[in-house]
DRENVEXZA-331009 format. One record per residue (C-alpha): residue number from 1; residue in one letter; x, y, z. Coordinates in pm, 1 decimal, always signed. Layout:
<voros>
 pos code        u        v        w
 NUM    a        X        Y        Z
...
</voros>
This chain:
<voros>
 pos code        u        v        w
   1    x +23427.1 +17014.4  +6954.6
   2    x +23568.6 +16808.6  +7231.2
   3    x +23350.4 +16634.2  +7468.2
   4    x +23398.2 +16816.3  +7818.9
   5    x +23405.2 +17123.9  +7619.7
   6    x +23024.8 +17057.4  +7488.8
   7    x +22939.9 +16935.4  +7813.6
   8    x +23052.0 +17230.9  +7969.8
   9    x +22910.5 +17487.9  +7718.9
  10    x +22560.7 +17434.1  +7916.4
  11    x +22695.2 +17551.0  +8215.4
  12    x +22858.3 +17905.3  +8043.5
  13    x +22572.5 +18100.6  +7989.4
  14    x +22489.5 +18320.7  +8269.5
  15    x +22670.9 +18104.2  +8552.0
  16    x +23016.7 +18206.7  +8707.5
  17    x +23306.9 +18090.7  +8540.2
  18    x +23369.6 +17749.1  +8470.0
  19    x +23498.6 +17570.6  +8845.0
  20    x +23828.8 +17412.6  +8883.4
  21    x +23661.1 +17094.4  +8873.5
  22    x +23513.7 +17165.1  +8551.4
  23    x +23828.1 +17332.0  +8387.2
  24    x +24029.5 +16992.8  +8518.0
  25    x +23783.4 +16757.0  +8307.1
  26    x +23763.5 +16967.2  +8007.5
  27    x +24194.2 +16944.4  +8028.8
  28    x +24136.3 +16512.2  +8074.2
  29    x +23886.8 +16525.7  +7801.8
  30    x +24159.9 +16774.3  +7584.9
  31    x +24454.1 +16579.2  +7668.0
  32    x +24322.6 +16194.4  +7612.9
  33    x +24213.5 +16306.9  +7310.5
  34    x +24541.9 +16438.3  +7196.7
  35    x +24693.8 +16063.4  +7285.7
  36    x +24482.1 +15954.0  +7011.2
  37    x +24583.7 +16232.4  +6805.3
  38    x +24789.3 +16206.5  +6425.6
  39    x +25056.6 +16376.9  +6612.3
  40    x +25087.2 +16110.2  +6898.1
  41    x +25007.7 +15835.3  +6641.3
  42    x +25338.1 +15957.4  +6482.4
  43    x +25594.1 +16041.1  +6717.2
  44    x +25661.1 +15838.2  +7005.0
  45    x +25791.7 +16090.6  +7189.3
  46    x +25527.8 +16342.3  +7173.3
  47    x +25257.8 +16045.5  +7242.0
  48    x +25440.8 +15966.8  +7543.6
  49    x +25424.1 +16353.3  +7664.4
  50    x +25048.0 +16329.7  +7607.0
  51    x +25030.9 +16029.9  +7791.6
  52    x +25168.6 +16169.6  +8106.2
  53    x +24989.8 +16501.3  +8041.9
  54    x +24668.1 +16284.4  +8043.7
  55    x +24757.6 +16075.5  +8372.1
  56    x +24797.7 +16397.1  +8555.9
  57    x +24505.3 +16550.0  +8439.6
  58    x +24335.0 +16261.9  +8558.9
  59    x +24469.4 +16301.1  +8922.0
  60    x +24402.6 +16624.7  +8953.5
  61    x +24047.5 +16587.2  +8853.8
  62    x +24002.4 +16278.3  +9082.4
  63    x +24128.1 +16475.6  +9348.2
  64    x +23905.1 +16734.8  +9283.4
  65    x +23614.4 +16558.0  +9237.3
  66    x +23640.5 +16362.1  +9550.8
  67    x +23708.4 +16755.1  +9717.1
  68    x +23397.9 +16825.0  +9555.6
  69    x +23189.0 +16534.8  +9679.0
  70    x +23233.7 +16572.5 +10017.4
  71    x +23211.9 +16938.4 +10059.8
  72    x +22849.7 +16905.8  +9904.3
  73    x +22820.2 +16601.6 +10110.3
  74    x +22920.7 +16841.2 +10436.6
  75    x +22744.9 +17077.3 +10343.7
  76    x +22384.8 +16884.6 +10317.7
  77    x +22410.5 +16645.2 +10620.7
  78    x +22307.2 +16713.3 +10993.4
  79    x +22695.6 +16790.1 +11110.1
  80    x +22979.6 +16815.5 +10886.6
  81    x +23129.2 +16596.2 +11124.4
  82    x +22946.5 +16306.7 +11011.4
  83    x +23061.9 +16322.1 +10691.6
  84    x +23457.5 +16348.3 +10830.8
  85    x +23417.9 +16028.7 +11010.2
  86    x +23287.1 +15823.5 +10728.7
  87    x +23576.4 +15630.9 +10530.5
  88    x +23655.7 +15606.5 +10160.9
  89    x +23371.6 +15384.8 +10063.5
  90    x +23042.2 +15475.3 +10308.1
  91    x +23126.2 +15828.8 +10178.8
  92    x +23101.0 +15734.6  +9858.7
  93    x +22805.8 +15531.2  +9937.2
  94    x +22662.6 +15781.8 +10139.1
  95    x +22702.1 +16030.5  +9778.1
  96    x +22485.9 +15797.2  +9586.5
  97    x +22235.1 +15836.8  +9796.2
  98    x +22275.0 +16179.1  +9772.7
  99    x +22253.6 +16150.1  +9438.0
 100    x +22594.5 +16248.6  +9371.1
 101    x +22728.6 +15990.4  +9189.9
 102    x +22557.2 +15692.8  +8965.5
 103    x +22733.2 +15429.4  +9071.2
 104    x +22963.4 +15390.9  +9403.1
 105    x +23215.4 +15120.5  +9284.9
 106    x +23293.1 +15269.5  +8944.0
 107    x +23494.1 +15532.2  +9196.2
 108    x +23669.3 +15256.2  +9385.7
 109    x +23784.8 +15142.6  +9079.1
 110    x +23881.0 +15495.7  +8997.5
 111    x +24113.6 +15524.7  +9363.5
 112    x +24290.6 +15247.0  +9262.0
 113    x +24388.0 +15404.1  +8927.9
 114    x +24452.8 +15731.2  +9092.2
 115    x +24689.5 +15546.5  +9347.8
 116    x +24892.0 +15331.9  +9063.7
 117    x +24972.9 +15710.4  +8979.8
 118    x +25083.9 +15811.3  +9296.1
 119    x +25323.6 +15495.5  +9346.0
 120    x +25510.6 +15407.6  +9024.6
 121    x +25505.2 +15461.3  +8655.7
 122    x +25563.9 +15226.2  +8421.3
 123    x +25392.2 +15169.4  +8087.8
 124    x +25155.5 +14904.2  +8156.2
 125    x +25047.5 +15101.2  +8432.1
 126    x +25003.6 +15344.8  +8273.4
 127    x +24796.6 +15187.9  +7987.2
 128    x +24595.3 +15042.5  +8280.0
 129    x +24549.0 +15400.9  +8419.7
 130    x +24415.0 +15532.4  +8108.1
 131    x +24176.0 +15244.6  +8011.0
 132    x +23965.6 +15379.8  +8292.0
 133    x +23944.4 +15764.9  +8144.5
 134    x +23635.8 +15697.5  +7904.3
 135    x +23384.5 +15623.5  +8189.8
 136    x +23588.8 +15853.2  +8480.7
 137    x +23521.5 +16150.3  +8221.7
 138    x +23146.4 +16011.3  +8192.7
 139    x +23105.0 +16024.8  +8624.2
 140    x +23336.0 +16332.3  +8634.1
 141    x +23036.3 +16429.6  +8408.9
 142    x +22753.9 +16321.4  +8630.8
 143    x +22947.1 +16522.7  +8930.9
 144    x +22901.3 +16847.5  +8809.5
 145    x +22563.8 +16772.1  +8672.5
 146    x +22435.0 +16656.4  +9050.7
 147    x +22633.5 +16989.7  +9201.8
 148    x +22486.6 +17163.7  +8922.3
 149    x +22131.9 +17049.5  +9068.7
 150    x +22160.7 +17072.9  +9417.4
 151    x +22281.0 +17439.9  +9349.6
 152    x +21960.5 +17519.8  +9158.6
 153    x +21741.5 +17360.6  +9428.2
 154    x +21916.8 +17562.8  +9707.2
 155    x +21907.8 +17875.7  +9502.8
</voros>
């Protein structure tokens, strides 16, 4: 069973359908998986389609995530305001403290990846984008986890 699949199976039983969120990192967790694949290990071509398939999966889950962050983040502070004024990195700041996410800088590190995406493509880019999957799945992870919590403390 893949990872994000497993992961997810806790959340299944008795809750809503899975989220976007959590449908975009069981798709990551799918397609890296497949670039490591016999398939991919034996056709250039269709390793090369996986590798893009997994590089968008990753934005869109970035995206996501950060979408998810700060709504929660919105949603628990004084004015919602407050949250729109902070920048990239005192939100992100301001979500560990939250408990949202483990460790701040691991998702700077993850905004640069996701903006190598945005700007060009080439294959040591690319390689460089998807060395950083492993531990993005892992906070991805930790994400849903805290938003699981908070929504179980506020139910």
């Amino acid at each position: 069973m893949l990872l994000a699949q497993a992961h997810i199976m806790r959340y299944s039983s008795g809750m809503q359908l899975l989220s976007p969120l959590e449908k975009s990192i069981t798709q990551l967790d799918t397609n890296y998986q497949l670039i490591q694949s016999d398939i991919a290990g034996t056709n250039p071509t269709v390793k090369a389609a996986f590798r893009t398939a997994t590089i968008q999966s990753f934005e869109y889950a970035y995206e996501l995530a950060m979408r998810a962050i700060k709504r929660r983040l919105e949603a628990i502070a004084p004015s919602a305001e407050e949250i729109e004024a902070l920048a990239f990195k005192p939100l992100l700041r301001t979500a560990a403290e939250k408990g949202l996410v483990d460790d701040p800088v691991a998702w700077f590190l993850y905004r640069e990846k996701r903006n190598i995406t945005a700007h060009t493509y080439d294959e040591t880019k690319a390689l460089d984008v998807l060395s950083a999957i492993p531990e993005f799945l892992v906070s991805a992870r930790f994400v849903l986890d805290a938003l699981a919590a908070h929504d179980h403390a506020s139910a």
